[in-house]
C-alpha positions in Angstrom: 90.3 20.6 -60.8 93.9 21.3 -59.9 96.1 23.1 -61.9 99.3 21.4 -63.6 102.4 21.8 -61.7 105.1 23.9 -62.8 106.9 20.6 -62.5 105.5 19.2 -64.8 106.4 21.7 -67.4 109.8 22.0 -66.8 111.0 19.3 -66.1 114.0 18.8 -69.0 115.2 15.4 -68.1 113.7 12.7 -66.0 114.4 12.3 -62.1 116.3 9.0 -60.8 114.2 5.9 -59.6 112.6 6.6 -56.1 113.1 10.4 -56.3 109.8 12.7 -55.6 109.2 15.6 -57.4 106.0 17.7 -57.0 103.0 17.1 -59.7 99.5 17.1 -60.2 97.5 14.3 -59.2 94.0 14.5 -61.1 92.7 11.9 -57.9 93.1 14.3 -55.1 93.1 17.2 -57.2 95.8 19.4 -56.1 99.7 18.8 -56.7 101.7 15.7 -54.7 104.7 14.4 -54.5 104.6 11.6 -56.5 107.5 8.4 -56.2 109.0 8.1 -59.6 108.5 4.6 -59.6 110.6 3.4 -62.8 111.9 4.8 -66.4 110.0 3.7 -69.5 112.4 5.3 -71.9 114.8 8.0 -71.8 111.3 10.5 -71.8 109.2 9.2 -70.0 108.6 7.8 -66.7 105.8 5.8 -64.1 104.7 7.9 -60.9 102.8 6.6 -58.0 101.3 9.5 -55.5 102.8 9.3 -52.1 99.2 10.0 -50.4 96.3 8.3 -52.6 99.0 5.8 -54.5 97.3 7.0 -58.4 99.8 5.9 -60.5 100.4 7.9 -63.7 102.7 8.3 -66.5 105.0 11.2 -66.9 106.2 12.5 -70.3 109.0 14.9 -70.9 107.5 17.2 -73.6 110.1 18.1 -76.7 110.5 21.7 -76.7 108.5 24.1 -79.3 110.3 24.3 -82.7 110.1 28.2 -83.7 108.6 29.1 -87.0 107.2 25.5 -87.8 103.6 26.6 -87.7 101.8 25.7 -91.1 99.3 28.9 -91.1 100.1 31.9 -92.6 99.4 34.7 -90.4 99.2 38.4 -91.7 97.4 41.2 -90.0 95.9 42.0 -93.3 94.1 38.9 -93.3 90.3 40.3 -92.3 91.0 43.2 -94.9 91.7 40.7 -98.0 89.0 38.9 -96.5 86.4 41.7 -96.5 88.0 42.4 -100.4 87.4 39.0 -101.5 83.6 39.3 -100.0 82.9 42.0 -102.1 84.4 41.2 -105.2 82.5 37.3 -104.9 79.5 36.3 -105.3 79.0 34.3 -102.0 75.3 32.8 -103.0 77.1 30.1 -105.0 79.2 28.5 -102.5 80.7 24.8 -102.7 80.6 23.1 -99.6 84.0 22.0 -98.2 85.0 18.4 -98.3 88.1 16.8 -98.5 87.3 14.6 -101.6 86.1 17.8 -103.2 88.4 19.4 -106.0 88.9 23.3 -106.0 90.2 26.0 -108.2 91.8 29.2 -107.6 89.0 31.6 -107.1 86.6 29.1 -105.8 84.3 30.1 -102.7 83.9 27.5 -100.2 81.6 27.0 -97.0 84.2 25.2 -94.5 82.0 23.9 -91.9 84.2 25.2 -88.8 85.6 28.5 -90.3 82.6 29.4 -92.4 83.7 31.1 -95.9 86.6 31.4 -97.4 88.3 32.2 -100.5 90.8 29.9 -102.7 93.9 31.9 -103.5 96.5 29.1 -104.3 95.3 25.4 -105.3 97.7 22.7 -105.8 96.9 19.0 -106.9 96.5 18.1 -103.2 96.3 21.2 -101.0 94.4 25.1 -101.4 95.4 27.8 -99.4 92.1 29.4 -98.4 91.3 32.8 -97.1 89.1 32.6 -93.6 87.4 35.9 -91.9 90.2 35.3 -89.1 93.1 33.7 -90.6 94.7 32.3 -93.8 94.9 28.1 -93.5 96.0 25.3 -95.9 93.7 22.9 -96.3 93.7 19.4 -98.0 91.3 18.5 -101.1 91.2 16.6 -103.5 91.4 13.1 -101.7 89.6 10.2 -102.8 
């Protein structure tokens, strides 16, 4: 499968009608120059490849905010982790759901990250203590 072009990646604003920049097309499977064909919006943007005629859309992507992420990373995190393991008893866990309610101190079995440890619970969202990571996670919900 071809790879994406840097093209498409970098592209901060959209080309003019009838211009041909280089991007992937999926249909031949390696980068084209593709006809930008007309302007949806001020992001985005139709394309028609100039050798097998695919016609795709193209989407200027916003750039990355710094800092919005809502995971709290530490390097600690497998060390409170292995803490929490011992201190708990981890035959008694309560299965994750989202309508579920849980307290501080409450063990859980997530069933994508496995168990974790309630630090922080709020009416409507625990902060939970993974193996790999520390997440927020909703509960509560009915």
């Amino acid at each position: 499968m071809s790879e994406p072009s840097q093209t498409d990646e970098y592209i901060q604003e959209l080309p003019p009608v009838a211009e041909n920049p280089l991007f992937a097309c999926k249909k031949c499977d390696s980068n084209r120059f593709f006809k930008i064909i007309a302007h949806k919006n001020e992001r985005s943007a139709k394309l028609e490849c100039e050798v097998c005629g695919a016609k795709k859309s193209f989407t200027i992507k916003k750039p990355k905010k710094k800092g919005t992420t809502t995971r709290k990373r530490t390097v600690s995190t497998k060390m409170q982790w292995d803490d929490l393991n011992k201190e708990h008893d981890t035959e008694n866990v309560i299965r994750y759901t989202m309508k579920g309610t849980f307290l501080a101190d409450s063990v859980l079995d997530h069933p994508k990250f496995g168990v974790g440890f309630v630090t922080e619970s709020t009416p409507a969202k625990i902060t939970v203590i993974f193996e790999d990571e520390v997440r927020e996670l909703v509960h509560n919900r009915s």
